[in-house]
C-alpha positions as a Markdown table, in Angstrom:
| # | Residue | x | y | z |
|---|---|---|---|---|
| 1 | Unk | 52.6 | -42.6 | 20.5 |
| 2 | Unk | 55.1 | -42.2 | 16.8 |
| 3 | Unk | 52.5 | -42.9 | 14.4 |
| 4 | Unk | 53.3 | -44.9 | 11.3 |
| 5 | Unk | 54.6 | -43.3 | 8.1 |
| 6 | Unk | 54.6 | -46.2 | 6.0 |
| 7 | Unk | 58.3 | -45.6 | 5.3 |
| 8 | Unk | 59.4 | -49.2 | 6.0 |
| 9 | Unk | 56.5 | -50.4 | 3.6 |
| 10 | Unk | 58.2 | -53.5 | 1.8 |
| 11 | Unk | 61.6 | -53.5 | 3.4 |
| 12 | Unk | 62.7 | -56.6 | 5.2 |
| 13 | Unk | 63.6 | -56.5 | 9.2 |
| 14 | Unk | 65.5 | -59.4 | 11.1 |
| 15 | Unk | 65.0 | -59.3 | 14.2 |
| 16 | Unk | 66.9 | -62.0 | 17.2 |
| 17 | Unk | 64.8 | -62.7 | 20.2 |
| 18 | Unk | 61.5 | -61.9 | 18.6 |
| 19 | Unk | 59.3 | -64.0 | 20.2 |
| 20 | Unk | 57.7 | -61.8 | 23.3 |
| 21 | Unk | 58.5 | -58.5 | 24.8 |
| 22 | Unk | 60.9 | -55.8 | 23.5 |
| 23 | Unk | 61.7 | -57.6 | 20.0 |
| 24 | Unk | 58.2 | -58.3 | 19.6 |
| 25 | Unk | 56.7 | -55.1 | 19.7 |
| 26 | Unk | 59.5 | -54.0 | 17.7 |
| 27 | Unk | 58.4 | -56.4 | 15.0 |
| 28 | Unk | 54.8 | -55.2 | 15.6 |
| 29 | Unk | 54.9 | -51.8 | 14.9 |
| 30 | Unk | 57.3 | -52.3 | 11.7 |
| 31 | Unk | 54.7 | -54.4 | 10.1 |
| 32 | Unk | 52.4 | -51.7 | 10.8 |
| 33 | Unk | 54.4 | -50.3 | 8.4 |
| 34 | Unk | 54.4 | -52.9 | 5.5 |
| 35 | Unk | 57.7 | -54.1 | 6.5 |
| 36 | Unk | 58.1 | -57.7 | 6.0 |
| 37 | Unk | 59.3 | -59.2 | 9.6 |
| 38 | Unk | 62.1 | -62.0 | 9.8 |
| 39 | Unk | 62.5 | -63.5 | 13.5 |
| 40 | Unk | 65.7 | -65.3 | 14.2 |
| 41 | Unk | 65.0 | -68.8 | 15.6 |
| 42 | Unk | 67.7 | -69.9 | 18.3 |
| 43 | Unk | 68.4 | -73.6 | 16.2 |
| 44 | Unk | 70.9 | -73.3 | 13.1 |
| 45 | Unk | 69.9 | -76.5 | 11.5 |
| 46 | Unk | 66.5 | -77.1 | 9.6 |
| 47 | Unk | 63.4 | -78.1 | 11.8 |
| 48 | Unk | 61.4 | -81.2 | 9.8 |
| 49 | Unk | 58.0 | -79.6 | 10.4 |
| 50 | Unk | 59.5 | -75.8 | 10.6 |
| 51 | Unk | 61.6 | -75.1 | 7.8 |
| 52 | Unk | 64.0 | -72.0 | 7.7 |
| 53 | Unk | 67.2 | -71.6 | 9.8 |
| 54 | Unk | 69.2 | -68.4 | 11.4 |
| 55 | Unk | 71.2 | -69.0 | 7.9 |
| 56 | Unk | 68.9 | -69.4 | 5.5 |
| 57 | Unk | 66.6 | -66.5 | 6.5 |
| 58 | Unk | 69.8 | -63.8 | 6.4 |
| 59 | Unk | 70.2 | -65.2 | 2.7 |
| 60 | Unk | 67.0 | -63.2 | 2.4 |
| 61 | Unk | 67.3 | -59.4 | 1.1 |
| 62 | Unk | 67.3 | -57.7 | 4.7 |
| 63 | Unk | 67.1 | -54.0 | 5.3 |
| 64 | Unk | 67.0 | -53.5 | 9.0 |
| 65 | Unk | 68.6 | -55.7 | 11.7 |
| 66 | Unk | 67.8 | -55.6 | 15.1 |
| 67 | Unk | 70.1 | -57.3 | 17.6 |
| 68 | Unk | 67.9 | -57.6 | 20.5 |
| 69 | Unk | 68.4 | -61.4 | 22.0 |
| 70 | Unk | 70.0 | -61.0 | 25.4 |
| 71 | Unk | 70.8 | -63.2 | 28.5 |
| 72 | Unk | 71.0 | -61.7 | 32.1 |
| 73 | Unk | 72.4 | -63.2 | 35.3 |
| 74 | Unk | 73.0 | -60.3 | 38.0 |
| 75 | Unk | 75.2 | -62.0 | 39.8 |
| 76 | Unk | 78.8 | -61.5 | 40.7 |
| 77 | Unk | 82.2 | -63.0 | 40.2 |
| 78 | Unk | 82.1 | -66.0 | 42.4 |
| 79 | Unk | 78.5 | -66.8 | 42.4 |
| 80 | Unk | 78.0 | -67.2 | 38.0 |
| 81 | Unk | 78.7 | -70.2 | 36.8 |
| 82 | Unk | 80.7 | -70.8 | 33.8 |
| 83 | Unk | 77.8 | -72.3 | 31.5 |
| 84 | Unk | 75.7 | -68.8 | 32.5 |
| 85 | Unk | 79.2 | -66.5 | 31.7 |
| 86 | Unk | 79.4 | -68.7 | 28.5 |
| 87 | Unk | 75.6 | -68.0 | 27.7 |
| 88 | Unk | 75.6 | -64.5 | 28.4 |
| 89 | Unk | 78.9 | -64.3 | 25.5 |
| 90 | Unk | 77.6 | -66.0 | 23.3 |
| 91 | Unk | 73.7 | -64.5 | 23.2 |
| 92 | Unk | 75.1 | -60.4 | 23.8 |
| 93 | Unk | 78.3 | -60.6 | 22.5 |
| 94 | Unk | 79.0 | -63.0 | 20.2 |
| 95 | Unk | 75.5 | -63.6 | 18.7 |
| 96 | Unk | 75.3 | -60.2 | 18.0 |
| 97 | Unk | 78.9 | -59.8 | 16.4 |
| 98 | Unk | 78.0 | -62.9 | 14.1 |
| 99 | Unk | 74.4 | -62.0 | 13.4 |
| 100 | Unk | 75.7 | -58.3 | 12.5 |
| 101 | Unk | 78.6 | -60.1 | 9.6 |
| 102 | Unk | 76.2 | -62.5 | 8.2 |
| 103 | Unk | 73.6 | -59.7 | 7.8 |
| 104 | Unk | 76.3 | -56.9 | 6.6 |
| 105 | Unk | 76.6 | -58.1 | 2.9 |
| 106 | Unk | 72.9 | -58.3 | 2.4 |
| 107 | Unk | 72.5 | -54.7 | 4.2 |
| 108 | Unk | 75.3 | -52.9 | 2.2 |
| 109 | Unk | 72.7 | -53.6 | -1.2 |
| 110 | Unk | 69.6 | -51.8 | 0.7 |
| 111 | Unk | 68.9 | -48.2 | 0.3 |
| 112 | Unk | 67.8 | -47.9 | 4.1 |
| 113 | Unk | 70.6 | -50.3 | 5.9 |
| 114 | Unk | 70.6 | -50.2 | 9.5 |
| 115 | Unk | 71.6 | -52.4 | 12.2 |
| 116 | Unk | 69.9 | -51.1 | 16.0 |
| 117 | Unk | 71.8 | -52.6 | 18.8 |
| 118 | Unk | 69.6 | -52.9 | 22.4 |
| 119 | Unk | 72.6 | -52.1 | 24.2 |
| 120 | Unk | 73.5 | -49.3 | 27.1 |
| 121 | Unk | 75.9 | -46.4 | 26.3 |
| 122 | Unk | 79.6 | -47.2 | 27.6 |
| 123 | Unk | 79.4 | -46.3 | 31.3 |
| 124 | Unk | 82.8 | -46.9 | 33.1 |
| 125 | Unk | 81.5 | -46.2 | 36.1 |
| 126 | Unk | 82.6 | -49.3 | 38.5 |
| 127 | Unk | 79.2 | -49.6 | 40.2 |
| 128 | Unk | 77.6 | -51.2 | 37.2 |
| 129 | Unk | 80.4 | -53.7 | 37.0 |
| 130 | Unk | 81.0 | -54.8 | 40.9 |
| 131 | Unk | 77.6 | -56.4 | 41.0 |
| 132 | Unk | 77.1 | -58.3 | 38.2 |
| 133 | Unk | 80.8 | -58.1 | 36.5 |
| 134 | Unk | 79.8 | -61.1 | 33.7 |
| 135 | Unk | 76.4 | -59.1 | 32.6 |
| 136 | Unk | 78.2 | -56.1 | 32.2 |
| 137 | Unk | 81.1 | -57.3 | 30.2 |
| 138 | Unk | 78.4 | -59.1 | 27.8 |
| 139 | Unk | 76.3 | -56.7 | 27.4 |
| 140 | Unk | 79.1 | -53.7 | 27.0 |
| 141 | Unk | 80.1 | -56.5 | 23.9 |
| 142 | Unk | 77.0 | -55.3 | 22.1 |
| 143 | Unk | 77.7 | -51.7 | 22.8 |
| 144 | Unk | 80.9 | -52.1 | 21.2 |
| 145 | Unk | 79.9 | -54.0 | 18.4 |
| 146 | Unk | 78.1 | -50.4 | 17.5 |
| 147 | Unk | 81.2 | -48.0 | 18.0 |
| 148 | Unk | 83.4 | -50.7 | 15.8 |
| 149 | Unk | 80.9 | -51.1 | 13.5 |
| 150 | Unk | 79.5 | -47.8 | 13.1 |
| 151 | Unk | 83.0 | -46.7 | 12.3 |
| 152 | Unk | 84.1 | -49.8 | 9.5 |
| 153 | Unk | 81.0 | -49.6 | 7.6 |
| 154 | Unk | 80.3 | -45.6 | 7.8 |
| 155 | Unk | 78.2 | -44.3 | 4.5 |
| 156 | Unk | 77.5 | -48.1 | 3.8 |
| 157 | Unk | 75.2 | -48.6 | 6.6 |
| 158 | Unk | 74.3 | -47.2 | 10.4 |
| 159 | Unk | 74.8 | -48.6 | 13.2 |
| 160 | Unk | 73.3 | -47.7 | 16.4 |
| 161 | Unk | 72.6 | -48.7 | 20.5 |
| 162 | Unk | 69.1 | -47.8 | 22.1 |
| 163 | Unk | 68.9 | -48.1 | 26.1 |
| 164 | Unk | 65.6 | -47.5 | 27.7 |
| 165 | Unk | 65.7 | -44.6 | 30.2 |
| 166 | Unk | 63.3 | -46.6 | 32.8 |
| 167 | Unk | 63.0 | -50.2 | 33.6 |
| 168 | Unk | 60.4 | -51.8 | 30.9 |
| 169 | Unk | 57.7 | -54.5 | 32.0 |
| 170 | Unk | 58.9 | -57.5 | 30.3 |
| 171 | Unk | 59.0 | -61.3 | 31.3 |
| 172 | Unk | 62.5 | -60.6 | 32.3 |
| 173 | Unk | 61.9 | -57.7 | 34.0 |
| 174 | Unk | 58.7 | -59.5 | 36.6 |
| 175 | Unk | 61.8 | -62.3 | 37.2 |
| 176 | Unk | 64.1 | -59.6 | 38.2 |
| 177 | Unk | 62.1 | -57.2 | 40.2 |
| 178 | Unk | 59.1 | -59.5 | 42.1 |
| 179 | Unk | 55.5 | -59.0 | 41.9 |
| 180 | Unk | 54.2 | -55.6 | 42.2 |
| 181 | Unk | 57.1 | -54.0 | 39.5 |
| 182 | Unk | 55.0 | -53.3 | 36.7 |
| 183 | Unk | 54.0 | -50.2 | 38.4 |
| 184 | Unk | 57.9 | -48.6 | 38.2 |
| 185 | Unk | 57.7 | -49.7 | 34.3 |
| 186 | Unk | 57.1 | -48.3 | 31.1 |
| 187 | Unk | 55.2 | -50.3 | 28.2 |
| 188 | Unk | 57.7 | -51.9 | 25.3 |
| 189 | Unk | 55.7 | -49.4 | 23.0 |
| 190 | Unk | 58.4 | -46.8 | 24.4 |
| 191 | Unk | 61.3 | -48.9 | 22.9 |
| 192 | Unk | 59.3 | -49.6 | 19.8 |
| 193 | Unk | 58.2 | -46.0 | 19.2 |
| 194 | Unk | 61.8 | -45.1 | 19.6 |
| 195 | Unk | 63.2 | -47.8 | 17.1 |
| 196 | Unk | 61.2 | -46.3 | 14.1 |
| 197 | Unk | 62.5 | -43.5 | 15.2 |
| 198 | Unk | 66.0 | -44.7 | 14.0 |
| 199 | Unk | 64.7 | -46.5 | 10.9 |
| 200 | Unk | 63.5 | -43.4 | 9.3 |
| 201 | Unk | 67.1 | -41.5 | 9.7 |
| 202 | Unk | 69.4 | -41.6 | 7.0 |
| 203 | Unk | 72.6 | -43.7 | 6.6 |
| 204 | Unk | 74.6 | -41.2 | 8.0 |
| 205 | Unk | 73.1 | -41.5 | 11.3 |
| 206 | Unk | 75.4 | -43.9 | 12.8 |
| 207 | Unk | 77.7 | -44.4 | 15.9 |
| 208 | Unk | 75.2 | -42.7 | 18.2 |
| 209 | Unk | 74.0 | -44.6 | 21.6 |
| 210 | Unk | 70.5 | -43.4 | 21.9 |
| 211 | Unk | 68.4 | -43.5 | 24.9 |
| 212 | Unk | 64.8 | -43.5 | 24.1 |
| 213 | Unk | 63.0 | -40.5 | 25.5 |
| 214 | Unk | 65.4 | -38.5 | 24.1 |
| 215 | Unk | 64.9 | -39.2 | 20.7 |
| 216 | Unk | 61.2 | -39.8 | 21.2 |
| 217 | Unk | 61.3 | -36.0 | 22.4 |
| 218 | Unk | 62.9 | -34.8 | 19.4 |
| 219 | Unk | 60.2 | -36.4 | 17.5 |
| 220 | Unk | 57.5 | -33.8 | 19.4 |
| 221 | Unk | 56.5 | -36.4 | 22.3 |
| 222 | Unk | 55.7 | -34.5 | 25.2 |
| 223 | Unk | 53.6 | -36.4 | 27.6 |
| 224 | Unk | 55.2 | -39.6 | 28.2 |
| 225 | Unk | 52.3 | -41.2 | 30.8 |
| 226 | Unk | 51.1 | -42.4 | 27.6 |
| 227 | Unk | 54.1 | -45.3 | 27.5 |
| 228 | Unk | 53.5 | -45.8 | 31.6 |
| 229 | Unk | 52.1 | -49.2 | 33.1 |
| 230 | Unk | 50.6 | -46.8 | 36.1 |
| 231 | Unk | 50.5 | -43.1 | 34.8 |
| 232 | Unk | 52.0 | -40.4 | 37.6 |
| 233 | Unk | 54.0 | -43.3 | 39.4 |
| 234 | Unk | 57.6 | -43.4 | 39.9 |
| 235 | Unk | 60.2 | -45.2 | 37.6 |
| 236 | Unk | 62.5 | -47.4 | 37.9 |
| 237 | Unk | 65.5 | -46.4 | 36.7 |
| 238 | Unk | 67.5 | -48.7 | 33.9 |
| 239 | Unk | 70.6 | -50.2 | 34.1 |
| 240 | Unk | 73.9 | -48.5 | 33.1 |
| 241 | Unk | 72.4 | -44.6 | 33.4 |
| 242 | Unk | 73.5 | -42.3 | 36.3 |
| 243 | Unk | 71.6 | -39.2 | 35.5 |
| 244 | Unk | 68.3 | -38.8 | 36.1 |
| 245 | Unk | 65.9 | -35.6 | 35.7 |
| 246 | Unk | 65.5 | -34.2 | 39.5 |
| 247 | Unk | 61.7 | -34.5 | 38.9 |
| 248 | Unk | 61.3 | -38.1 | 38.9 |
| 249 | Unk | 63.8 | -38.2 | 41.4 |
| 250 | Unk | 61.2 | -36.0 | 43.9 |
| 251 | Unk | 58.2 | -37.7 | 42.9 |
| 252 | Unk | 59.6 | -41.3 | 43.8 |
| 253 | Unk | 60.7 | -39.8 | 47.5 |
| 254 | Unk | 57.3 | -38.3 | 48.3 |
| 255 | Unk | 56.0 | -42.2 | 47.9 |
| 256 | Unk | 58.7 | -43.1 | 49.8 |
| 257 | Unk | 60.3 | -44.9 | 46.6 |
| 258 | Unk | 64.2 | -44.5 | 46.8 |
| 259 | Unk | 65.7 | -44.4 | 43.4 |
| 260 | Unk | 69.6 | -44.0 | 44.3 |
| 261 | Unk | 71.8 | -45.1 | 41.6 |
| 262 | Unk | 75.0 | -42.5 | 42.0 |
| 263 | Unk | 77.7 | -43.7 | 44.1 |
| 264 | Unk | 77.8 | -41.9 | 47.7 |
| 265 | Unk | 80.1 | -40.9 | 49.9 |
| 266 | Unk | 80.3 | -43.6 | 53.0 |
| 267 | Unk | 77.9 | -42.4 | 55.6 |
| 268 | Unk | 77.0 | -43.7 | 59.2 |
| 269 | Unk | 73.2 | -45.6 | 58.6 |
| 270 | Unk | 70.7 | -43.9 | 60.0 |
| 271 | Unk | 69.9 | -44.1 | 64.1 |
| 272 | Unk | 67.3 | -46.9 | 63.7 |
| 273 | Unk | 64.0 | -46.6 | 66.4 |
| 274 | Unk | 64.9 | -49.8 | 69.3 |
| 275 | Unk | 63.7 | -52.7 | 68.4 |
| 276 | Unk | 63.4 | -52.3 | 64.6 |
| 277 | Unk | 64.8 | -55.2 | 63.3 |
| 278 | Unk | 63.2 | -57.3 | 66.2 |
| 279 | Unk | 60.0 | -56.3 | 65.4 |
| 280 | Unk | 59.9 | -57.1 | 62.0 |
| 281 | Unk | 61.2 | -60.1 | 62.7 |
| 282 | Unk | 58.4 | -61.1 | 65.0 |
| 283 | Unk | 55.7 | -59.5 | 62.5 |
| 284 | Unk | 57.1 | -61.9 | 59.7 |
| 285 | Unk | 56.5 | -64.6 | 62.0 |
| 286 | Unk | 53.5 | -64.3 | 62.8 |
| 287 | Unk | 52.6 | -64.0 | 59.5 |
| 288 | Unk | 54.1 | -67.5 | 58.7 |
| 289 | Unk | 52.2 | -70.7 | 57.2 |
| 290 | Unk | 52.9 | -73.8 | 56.0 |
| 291 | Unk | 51.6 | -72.7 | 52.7 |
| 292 | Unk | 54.2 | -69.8 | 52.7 |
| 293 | Unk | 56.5 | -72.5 | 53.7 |
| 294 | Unk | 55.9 | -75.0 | 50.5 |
| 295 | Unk | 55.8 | -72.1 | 47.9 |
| 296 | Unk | 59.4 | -70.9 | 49.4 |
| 297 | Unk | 61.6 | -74.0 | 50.9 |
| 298 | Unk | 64.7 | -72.0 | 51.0 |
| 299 | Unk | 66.5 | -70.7 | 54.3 |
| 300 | Unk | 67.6 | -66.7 | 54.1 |
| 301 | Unk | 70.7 | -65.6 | 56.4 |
| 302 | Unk | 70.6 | -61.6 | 56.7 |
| 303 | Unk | 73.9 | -59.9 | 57.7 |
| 304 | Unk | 73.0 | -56.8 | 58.8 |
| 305 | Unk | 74.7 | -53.6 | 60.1 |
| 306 | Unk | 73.8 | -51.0 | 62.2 |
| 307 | Unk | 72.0 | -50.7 | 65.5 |
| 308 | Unk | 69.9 | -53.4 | 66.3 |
| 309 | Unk | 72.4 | -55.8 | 63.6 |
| 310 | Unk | 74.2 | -58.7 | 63.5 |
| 311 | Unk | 73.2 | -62.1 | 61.8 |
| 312 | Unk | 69.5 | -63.2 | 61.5 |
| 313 | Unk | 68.1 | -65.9 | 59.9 |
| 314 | Unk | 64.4 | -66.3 | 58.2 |
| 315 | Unk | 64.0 | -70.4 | 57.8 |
| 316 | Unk | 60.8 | -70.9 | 54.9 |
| 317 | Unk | 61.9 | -74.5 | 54.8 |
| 318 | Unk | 61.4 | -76.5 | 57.9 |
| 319 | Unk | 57.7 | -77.4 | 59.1 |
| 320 | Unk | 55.5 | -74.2 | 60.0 |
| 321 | Unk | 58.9 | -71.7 | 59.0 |
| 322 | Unk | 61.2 | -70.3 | 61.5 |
| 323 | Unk | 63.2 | -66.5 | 62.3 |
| 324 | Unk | 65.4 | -65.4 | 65.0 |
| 325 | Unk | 69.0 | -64.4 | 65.7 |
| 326 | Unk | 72.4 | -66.0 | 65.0 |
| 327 | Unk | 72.8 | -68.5 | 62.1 |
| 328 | Unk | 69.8 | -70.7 | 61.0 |
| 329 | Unk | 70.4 | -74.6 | 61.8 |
| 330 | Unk | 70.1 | -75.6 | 58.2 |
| 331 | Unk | 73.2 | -74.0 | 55.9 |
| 332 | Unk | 71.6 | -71.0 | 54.3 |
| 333 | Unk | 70.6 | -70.7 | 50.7 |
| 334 | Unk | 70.8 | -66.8 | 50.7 |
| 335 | Unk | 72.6 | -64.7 | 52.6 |
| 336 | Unk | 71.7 | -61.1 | 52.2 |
| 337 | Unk | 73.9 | -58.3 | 53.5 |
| 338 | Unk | 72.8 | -54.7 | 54.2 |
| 339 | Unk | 72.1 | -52.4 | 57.0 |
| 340 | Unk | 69.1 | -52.6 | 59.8 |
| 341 | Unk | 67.7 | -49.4 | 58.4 |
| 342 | Unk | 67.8 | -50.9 | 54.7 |
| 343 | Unk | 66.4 | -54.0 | 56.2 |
| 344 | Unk | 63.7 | -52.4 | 57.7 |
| 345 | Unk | 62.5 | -50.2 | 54.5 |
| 346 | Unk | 62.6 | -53.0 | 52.5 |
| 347 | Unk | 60.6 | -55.4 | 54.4 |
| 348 | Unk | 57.9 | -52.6 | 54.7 |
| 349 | Unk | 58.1 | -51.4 | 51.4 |
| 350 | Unk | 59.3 | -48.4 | 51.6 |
| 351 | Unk | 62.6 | -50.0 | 49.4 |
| 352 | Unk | 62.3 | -51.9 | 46.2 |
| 353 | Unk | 64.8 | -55.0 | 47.0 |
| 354 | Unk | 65.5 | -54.7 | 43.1 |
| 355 | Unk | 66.6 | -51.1 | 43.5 |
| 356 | Unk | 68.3 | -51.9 | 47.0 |
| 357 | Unk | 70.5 | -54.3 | 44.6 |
| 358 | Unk | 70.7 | -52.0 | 42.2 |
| 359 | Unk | 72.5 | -49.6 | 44.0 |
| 360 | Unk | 74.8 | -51.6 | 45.9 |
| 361 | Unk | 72.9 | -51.3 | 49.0 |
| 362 | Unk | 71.9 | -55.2 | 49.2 |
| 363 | Unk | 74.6 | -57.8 | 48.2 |
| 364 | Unk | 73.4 | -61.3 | 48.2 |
| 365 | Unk | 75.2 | -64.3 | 48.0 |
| 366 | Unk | 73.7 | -67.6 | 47.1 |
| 367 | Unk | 70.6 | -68.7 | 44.9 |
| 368 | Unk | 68.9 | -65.6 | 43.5 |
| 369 | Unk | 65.8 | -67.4 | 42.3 |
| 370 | Unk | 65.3 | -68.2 | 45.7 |
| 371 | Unk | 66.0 | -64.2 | 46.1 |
| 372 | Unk | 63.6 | -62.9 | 43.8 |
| 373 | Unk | 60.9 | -64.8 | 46.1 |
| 374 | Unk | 61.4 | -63.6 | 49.0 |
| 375 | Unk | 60.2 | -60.3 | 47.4 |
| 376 | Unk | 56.9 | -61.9 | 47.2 |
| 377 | Unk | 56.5 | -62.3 | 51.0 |
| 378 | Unk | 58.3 | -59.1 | 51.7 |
| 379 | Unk | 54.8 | -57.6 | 49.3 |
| 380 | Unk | 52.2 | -59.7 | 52.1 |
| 381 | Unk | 54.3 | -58.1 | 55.1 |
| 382 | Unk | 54.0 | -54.4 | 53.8 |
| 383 | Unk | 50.3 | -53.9 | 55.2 |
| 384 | Unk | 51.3 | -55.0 | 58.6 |
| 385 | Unk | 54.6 | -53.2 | 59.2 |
């Protein structure tokens, strides 16, 4: 890992969303440093017991900010609400615009002045925008925030985006991707590592969207297992990135681990063996209980394509749980769409449902709490199919 320098010894660092993952080890190893850490609080007016506001804090002399506070919801157009669009604008966008001008007169005094953005480069590429259209939008609001920036206040102060190149195990991360994806992750130290990185360039590095390993590279870092939840095992590509080194690419297909994010040509699904879908079918229902059943209570629809298709239903909320073909009796709470050989990987592992919704291979409609645990029994089926 980038050891410590000392160069931020006594400069001040803000930091929004400080509290756990990401921002936290941020904060961590720039107090490693000597760097004296602000964390923004989400209240604006003056706890009784906990003084010190968002306001009152950037009145302090501030070096460094890092806008890392962020709201997801990967859902599409007609199944965000408005309160979760208006979240996700006002955390990305708008609370890092804001943050950025009440932190810009304080930074134009300091010697080091930087504001680091956790924000993807500008990808225009429509798949990361037909899935999750609101995300997009609010997070692409902090990327901008950098090339507008970066631009206004050039020689006074940088201004820069950092993107991981892999999925990192956070909080957010275990909600999105089910039990089990830790494995596909890299630690937050990567981000960390790679955010000192930045601090220590000049002013006149600005404007630049950065991914991590790249910069951690120049700095002489060679073997990155060192940053890995599970050394020598696939990752998980991040969001917002389409190219990825061949070699990672090889290593995830010999487990069986499918990381497609580039946009392919339509192609007939594979010819599925008879009976596929069927047979899972009547392997998950064997495996039912009623405990399975109390930890779910939801009802699953799949629309599925393909050989062996049509609609199927998996019901985890009536007494003892249900499966079988057509529509389930109870209105669905999710209704997954994707084709039988899809279906089939991913109910026996051999496909991340995170990764199949990644890359546009699973569209779901409907409750995606409810989603993200299904992954959970999918992870109990995998032994037996």
């Amino acid at each position: 890992m980038l050891p410590n320098t000392g160069k931020l010894a006594g400069c001040t660092v803000f930091i929004t969303g400080a509290s756990r993952g990401i921002g936290k080890a941020i904060a961590l190893k720039a107090a490693k440093d000597g760097a004296n850490i602000v964390i923004a609080a989400k209240t604006t007016h003056a706890h009784p017991k906990l003084p010190g506001t968002i306001f009152t804090a950037a009145e302090e002399r501030i070096d460094i900010l890092v806008n890392n506070a962020s709201a997801i919801s990967l859902t599409n157009t007609l199944e965000t609400p408005t309160k979760r669009v208006d979240l996700m604008m006002n955390v990305n966008t708008r609370g890092t615009y804001l943050t950025s001008k009440a932190c810009i007169p304080y930074l134009k005094k300091s010697k080091i002045a930087h504001i680091l953005n956790l924000s993807p480069p500008l990808n225009l590429n429509p798949m990361w925008f037909k899935q999750h259209c609101a995300y997009t939008i609010a997070k692409y609001g902090m990327s901008m925030c950098v090339l507008g920036m970066a631009e206004e206040f050039k020689g006074e102060i940088a201004v820069n985006a950092l993107w991981p190149k892999t999925a990192i195990h956070t909080a957010a991360m275990d909600m999105l991707g089910g039990s089990g994806i830790e494995s596909q992750c890299r630690k937050v130290e990567i981000i960390a590592d790679a955010a000192y990185s930045i601090f220590k360039r000049p002013k006149s590095f600005t404007g630049n969207f950065i991914i991590d390993e790249n910069i951690l590279r120049e700095e002489g870092i060679k073997n990155f297992d060192i940053y890995a939840i599970k050394p020598g095992h696939p990752l998980l590509p991040d969001f917002f990135l389409d190219e990825h080194p061949d070699i990672i690419i090889k290593k995830a297909e010999s487990r069986d681990v499918i990381p497609e994010l580039k946009e392919e040509k339509p192609q007939p699904p594979p010819k599925q063996r008879s009976g596929a879908v069927e047979e899972t079918f009547r392997i998950v229902k064997d495996s039912l209980s009623d405990d399975i059943v109390k930890a779910t209570q939801a009802v699953y629809q799949f629309e599925l394509s393909g050989e062996d298709g049509g609609t199927w239903f998996l019901d985890l909320k009536s007494k003892g749980g249900n499966v079988g073909y057509g529509e389930p009796s109870n209105q669905a709470d999710v209704v997954m769409s994707m084709s039988t050989d899809d279906f089939v990987k991913m109910f026996s592992g051999k496909l991340k449902p995170t990764m199949a919704f990644m890359s546009g291979k699973l569209k779901i409609k409907g409750n995606m709490a409810l989603a993200i645990k299904l992954e959970k029994l999918m992870n109990q089926m995998n032994a037996r199919l």
